[in-house]
N, C-alpha and C positions, 0 to 999 in steps of 0.2 A: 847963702840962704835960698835966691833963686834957684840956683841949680840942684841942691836937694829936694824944694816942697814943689820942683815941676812934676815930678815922676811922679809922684803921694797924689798930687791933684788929680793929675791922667788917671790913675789907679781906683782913684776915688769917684770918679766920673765914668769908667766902664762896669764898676760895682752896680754905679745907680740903675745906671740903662739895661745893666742886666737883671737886676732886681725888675725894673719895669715891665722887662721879657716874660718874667715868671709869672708876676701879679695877670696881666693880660691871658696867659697860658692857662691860669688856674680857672678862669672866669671864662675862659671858650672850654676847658674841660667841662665847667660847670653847665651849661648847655647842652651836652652832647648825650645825658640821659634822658633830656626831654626829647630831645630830637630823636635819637634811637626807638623809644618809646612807640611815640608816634609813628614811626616807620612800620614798628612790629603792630601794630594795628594798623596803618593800612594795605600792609604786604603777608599779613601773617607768616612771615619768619621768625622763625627761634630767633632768641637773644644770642645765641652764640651767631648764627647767621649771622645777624646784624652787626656783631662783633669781626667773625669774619669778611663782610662788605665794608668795615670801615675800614680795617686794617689796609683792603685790597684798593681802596677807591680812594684812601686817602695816599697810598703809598705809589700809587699806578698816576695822578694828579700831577704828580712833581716830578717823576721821570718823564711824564710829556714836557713838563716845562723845560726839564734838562735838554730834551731832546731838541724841541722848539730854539730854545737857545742855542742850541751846538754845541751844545756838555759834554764831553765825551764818557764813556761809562769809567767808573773807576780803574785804576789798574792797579795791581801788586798783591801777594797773598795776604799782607795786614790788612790791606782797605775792605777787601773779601771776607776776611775770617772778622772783622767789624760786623760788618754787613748779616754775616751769616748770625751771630749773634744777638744784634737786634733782634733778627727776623723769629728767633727762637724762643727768643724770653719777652716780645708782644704778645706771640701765639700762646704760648705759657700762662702767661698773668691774666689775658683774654679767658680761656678757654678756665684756669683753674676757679677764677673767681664765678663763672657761670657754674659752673660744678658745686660751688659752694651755695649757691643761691637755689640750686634744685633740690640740696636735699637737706634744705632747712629755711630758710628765709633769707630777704634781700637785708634786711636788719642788720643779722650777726655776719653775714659777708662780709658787709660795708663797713661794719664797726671793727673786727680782724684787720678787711685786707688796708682799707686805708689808715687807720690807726695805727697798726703793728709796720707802715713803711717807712717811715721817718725815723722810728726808734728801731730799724735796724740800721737806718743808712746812718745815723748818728752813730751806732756801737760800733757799725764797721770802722769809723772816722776815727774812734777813741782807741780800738784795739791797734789799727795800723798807726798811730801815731799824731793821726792828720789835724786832729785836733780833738781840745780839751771840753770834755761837757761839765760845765760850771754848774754853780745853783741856779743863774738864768733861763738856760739850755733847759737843764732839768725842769724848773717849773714852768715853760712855755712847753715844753710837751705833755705835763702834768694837767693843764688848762687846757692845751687840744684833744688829750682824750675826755677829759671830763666832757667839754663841752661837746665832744661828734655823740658821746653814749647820752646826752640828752637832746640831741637834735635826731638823733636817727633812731633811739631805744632801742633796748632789749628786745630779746624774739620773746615771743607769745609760747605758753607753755606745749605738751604737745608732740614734742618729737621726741624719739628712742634717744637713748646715751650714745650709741653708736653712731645716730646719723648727724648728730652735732656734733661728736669727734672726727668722723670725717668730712665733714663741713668746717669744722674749723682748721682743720691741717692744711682742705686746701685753700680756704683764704689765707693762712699763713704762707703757701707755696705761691700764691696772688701774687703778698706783697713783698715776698723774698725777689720775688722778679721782677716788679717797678723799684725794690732799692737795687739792684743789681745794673739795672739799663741805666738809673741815674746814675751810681757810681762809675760804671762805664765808660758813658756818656759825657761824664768830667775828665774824662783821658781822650785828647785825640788823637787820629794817630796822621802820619802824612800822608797828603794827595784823598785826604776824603772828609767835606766840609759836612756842614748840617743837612743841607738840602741833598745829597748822595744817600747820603746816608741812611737819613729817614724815608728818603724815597724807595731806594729801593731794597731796605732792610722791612721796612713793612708791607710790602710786595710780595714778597717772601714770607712775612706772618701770615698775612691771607689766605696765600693757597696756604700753608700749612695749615690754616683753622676748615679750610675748605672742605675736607675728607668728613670731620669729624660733625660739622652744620651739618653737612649731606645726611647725618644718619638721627636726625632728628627730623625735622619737618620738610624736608629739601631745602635747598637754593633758588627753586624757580618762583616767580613772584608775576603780576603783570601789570608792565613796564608802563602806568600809567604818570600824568605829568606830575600829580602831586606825590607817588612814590620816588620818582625820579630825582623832584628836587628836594625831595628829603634825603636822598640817596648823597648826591651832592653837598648839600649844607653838612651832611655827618662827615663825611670824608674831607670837608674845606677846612670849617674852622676849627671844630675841637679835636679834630687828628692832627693836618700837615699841620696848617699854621699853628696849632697847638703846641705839636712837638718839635716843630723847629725852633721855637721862639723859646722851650723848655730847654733844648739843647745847646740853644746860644746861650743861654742867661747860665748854666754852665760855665763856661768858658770864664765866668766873673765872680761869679756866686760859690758858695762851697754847697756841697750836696746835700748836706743836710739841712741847709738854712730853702735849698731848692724843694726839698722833701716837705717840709713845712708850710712852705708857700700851695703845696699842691692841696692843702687841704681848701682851699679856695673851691676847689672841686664840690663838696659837698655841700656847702655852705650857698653860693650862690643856686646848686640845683633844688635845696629850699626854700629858695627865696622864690626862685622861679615857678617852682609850683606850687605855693602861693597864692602867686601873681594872678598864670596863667592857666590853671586847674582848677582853683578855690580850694587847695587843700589846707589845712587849719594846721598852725605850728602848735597851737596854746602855746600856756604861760611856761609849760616846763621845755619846750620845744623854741622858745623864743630865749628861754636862757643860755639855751646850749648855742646859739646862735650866736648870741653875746659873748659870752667864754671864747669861742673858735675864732669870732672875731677879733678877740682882744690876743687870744694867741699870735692869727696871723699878722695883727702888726707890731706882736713882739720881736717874731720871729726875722721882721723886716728892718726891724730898728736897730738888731743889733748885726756887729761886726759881720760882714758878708763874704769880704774878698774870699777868693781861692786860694788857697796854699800853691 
């Protein structure tokens, strides 16, 4: 009996810590819209800018540290062709969900790209075999979308038929590319850990966001202290350590129980402003809060490991 229930225990115990990983992740995600926010008034950069400096400054962060350390850069075409990936479908999910929010509202972006992520990384999970979406499954994402479409509402009436078609395609291209970097992300490959990874596959999103920031309000800002440390705080917690701690909890977690967890994102950035805005949930805005909350510790409570 020892020698069976020690493995189930270890198992059971790297599940938790990576559950931990995620919860943590979701909750500096949630942050990173205020923080961003704020930047974009006091540097007046586009939101993609800001998209693009986070990408760059969080992902440039951790290659100093590799560097600092004596990391040597990755080697081999898999650790590469990883890397080039990340770097492609940050810039992707960055750039498409800002697309989506220019030509309709932050609203139905938000309600798209982050809702439609989890119920794809779950179909992918169902179609490949990886696992079973039960009645559980189903009604904890049944309760996360209810509850984000009443914390975040519906757009306001107003826009053409065409520009909410193509505002909503690309928040669905949004969050086709955060399930695509989680499912990824659950495969590793050799000689290239989390911190390589994210460093310098979002390095790579950067400059690739960088062309396209440029052709809205530029890149140049000035470099005062409190743009600066906003610049830092974005790029610290709810990038690197964000996505490292997403990438590890991986490793223990299945992807779609990790998709789930990520709604933590939106949840805390209401709470937080709040807090620290005075912005009013009310009572139908307070329930969605509730639902999303009860989602995410459905989603936590049940079976986690990775296949």
């Amino acid at each position: 009996m020892h020698t069976s229930s020690a493995p189930l225990a270890a198992v059971r115990h790297r599940s938790g810590a990576g559950l931990w990983f995620l919860i943590v992740s979701g909750t500096l995600w949630g942050t990173g819209g205020l923080t961003g926010s704020l930047l974009g008034q006091h540097t007046g950069l586009s939101p993609v800018a800001v998209a693009g400096y986070r990408l760059a400054v969080g992902g440039t962060l951790i290659v100093a540290f590799l560097a600092l350390t004596g990391r040597r850069p990755p080697r081999g075409r898999a650790a590469w062709t990883r890397i080039a990936v990340f770097g492609v479908l940050a810039a992707l999910y960055q750039v498409c969900y800002f697309g989506a929010v220019s030509l309709t509202s932050v609203s139905l972006a938000t309600l798209i790209t982050i809702g439609a992520a989890p119920l794809l990384v779950l179909g992918a999970e169902a179609v490949t075999g990886r696992r079973r979406v039960d009645r559980r499954t189903a009604g904890t994402c049944a309760l996360a979308v209810a509850g984000l479409v009443l914390l975040v509402g519906l757009p306001a009436g107003g826009f053409g038929a065409l520009a909410v078609l193509s505002s909503a395609l690309l928040a669905l291209v949004s969050a086709a590319g955060f399930a695509a970097i989680t499912l990824v992300g659950a495969r590793p490959v050799p000689d290239l850990d989390e911190l390589a990874g994210t460093g310098y596959g979002f390095t790579l999103g950067g400059l690739l966001v960088a062309p396209l920031a440029a052709g809205t309000v530029g890149l140049g800002f000035q470099p005062g202290p409190a743009a600066l440390g906003l610049l830092i705080a974005l790029g610290t917690g709810p990038t690197a350590v964000a996505y490292l701690l997403y990438f590890r909890g991986l490793r223990t977690v299945r992807p779609g129980t990790a998709a789930l967890l990520a709604l933590l994102e939106p949840l805390v950035g209401a709470v937080l402003a709040a807090l620290l805005l005075g912005d009013r949930l009310g009572p139908v805005g307070l329930l969605g809060a509730a639902l999303l909350g009860t989602a995410v510790v459905l989603a936590a409570r049940s079976p986690v490991a990775a296949a």
